[in-house]
C-alpha angles and dihedrals in degrees: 000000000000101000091188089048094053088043082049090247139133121193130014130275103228115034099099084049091048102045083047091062111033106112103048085046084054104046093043093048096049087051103051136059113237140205121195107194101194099023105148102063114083103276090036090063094034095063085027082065093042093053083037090054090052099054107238132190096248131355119189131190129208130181141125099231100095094180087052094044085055097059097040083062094050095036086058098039082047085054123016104017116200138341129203102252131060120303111180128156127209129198097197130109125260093223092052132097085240088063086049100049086039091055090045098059084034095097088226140274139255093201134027122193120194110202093159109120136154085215105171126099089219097062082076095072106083128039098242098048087053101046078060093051091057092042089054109033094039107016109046092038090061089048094049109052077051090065098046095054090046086054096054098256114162099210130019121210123198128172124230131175134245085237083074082075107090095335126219090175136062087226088057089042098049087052083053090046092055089044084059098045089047088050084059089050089045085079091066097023134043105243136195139176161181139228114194150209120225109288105239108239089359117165107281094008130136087247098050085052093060081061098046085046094051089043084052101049086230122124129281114239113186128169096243092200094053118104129196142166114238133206129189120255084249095040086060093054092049092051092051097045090046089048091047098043100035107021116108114229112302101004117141115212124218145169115265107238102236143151078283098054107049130169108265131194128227091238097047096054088051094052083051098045090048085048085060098053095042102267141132111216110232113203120221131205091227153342101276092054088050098052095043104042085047100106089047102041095048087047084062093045094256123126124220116245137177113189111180133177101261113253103166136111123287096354101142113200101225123019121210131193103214139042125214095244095073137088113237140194106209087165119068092070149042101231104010136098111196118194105214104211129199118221092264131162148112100244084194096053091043085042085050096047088050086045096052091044102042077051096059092040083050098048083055087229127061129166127252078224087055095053094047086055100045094043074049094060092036086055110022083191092053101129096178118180129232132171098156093244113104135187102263088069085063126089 
C-alpha cells in the first residue's frame, strides 16, 4: 500500500530537514539515554524507531499497552535488530508507583519523550472518559515532567495536536491546557513540542478503520465535508525527534503547510484507498443500504460507502497549526514551521483549574456540564461545538 499515494502526496515532507541534520541527530542520539512514555501507540514506535535507528545509549519504553508493546519489539528486531546500548521495554502506567520505582533505578535520563495522549473527539461524550482525557493529557503530563527533573534529564517532549489551535473540541482544549501548564515548567526545565497532523493509518483512526473495514468485508462510512492534513507513521517520528533534539525551550514544532501538504477529506482518501486494493468505491444513500448490499457489491468489485456532511460534537472543517497570536520561525527550515513561545502564562488561573479537578476526583462525581465550563475559563476563546450528537452513534 502507498500510504503518500491514498493522503494525495508525493514525496515526503521531511527528508530534505532530516538529511540536513543528520549528523548533528546521530551524533546527539548515540550520545544520550532516552525514555518514551507512550511508545507503543503509533507516534510512540514511530520516533522509538527513529531514536532505535540511531543507536542510543539507552532507549526505554513505557506504556501501559502490553499487546502493543509486544509487536513494537518484534517489529524492530524484524527491522533494525539490535543496537549497543540498552533497549528495555516496560508495561506499566506512567501515572503508577511501578513508573516511579522504575525511574528511580533507571539511572536517569537525558531525554524524556511523552507520547501518552487521549487523542479522540469522541472521548469527550461522556463524563468519565473525559475526566481520563484531562488526567492524561494535563495531569500526568505535569507529573511527569516533575519526575524527570527530578531524574536529571536535560529536555522534556511532549506532543501536542494541531486541534490545540483555536480549538472546537475538549480533546483540542485539554492539549492547549497542557501547552499552558508546560509553558509554566519551561522556567525550571528546557520544553519542546509538536503539534500534528493526523497520522495517516494510526491505531483507532478513521483511516485505520478503512483497513479494519476492508479486512472485515463491512462498508466504508466517511464524513465527505471534513478536511484534514495527513502525515505519514515515519514522518511523525522524524518530527518529534527533530522537535525534541533542535527545538529551543518552549518551541513547538509543526508541518508547513505547503503544495506538498494539502488539506484532504475523509471521502476522498477512501475512494483512494479502494482504488489501491482494486476497488471502486459505490456510494450508498445511506447506512442501511451499505450494510445490507455488502456481500453484492464486493462480489462486483464495488465497495460499499457511505459518505455523509459531519454533524457531530467538536469536529472542527478545516484544522490549522498556528494562531495568530503567536510569534513563528518559518525560516530555519525547509519544511518546518516552529511556533517561539514566551513564558507566558496566569499561575492563579493553571493552580485554580488542579484545585477544581483534584476536588472532583476527590468528591469521587462530577458532571460532563462541570468539565466544558471549566475547559471555557481555562480558554475564553474556547468555541466548542456541540450539537449533542457524537461519533459512537456513526457506522
Amino acid at each position: 500500500m502507498n500510504i503518500l499515494e491514498i493522503i494525495g502526496r508525493q514525496a515526503p515532507l521531511f527528508a530534505d530537514d532530516v538529511s540536513s541534520q543528520e549528523s548533528r541527530l546521530s551524533e546527539s542520539v548515540r550520545a544520550s539515554r532516552f525514555l518514551v512514555i507512550g511508545g507503543a501507540g503509533s507516534i510512540g514506535q514511530a520516533v522509538t524507531r527513529e531514536i532505535f535507528r540511531r543507536n542510543p545509549r539507552a532507549l526505554h519504553v513505557v506504556d501501559i499497552s502490553e499487546n502493543n508493546m509486544v509487536e513494537l519489539v518484534r517489529d524492530v528486531r524484524s527491522t533494525l535488530g539490535y543496537i549497543d546500548g540498552d533497549f528495555s521495554t516496560f508495561a506499566v502506567d506512567c501515572g503508577s508507583d511501578e513508573f516511579a520505582a522504575m525511574l528511580r533505578s533507571s539511572g536517569g535520563y537525558d531525554y524524556v519523550l511523552n507520547l501518552s495522549a487521549l487523542k479522540h473527539v469522541r472521548s469527550e461524550k461522556d463524563p468519565f472518559t473525559l475526566m481520563r482525557m484531562v488526567r492524561v493529557n494535563i495531569l500526568n503530563t505535569v507529573a511527569t515532567v516533575a519526575q524527570a527533573r527530578a531524574a536529571g534529564a536535560s529536555r522534556y517532549f511532549c506532543v501536542s495536536t494541531d486541534k490545540a489551535a483555536n480549538p472546537v473540541n475538549m480533546m483540542g482544549a485539554s492539549k492547549r491546557i497542557m501547552e499552558m501548564f508546560l509553558m509554566r515548567e519551561s522556567l525550571s526545565m528546557p520544553i519542546a513540542m509538536a503539534r500534528f497532523a493526523n497520522v495517516a493509518f494510526s491505531d483507532g483512526s478513521l483511516l485505520h478503520g478503512f483497513n479494519q473495514r476492508f479486512a472485515k468485508r463491512q462498508p466504508i462510512s466517511a464524513p465527505n465535508d471534513v478536511r484534514r492534513y495527513f502525515v505519514t507513521p515515519q514522518e511523525s517520528g522524524e518530527l518529534c525527534l527533530m522537535s525534541c533534539m533542535l527545538a529551543n525551550n518552549r518551541e513547538i514544532f509543526f508541518p508547513k503547510m505547503s503544495d506538498a501538504l494539502r488539506l484532504t477529506r475523509f471521502s476522498d482518501i477512501a475512494v483512494r484507498f479502494l482504488e489501491q486494493l482494486g476497488y471502486e468505491a459505490y456510494e450508498c444513500a445511506s447506512e442501511d443500504e451499505a450494510r445490507g448490499r455488502a456481500s453484492e457489491l464486493i462480489a462486483s468489485r464495488r465497495w460499499p460507502c457511505y459518505f455523509f456532511a459531519s454533524d457531530t460534537t467538536g469536529e472542527k472543517d478545516f484544522e490549522e497549526f498556528f494562531t495568530e497570536r503567536e510569534v513563528l520561525d518559518m525560516d530555519r527550515f525547509g519544511s518546518l514551521g516552529v511556533i517561539s513561545n514566551d513564558p507566558s502564562f496566569d499561575p492563579a488561573k493553571l493552580d485554580r483549574f488542579m484545585d477544581r479537578i483534584r476536588g472532583m476526583l476527590a468528591a469521587g462525581a462530577w458532571q460532563r456540564g462541570e468539565l466544558v465550563e471549566l475547559f471555557n475559563e481555562m480558554i475564553p476563546e474556547f468555541n466548542h461545538r456541540e450539537t449533542g450528537k457524537f461519533l459512537d452513534g456513526r457506522m
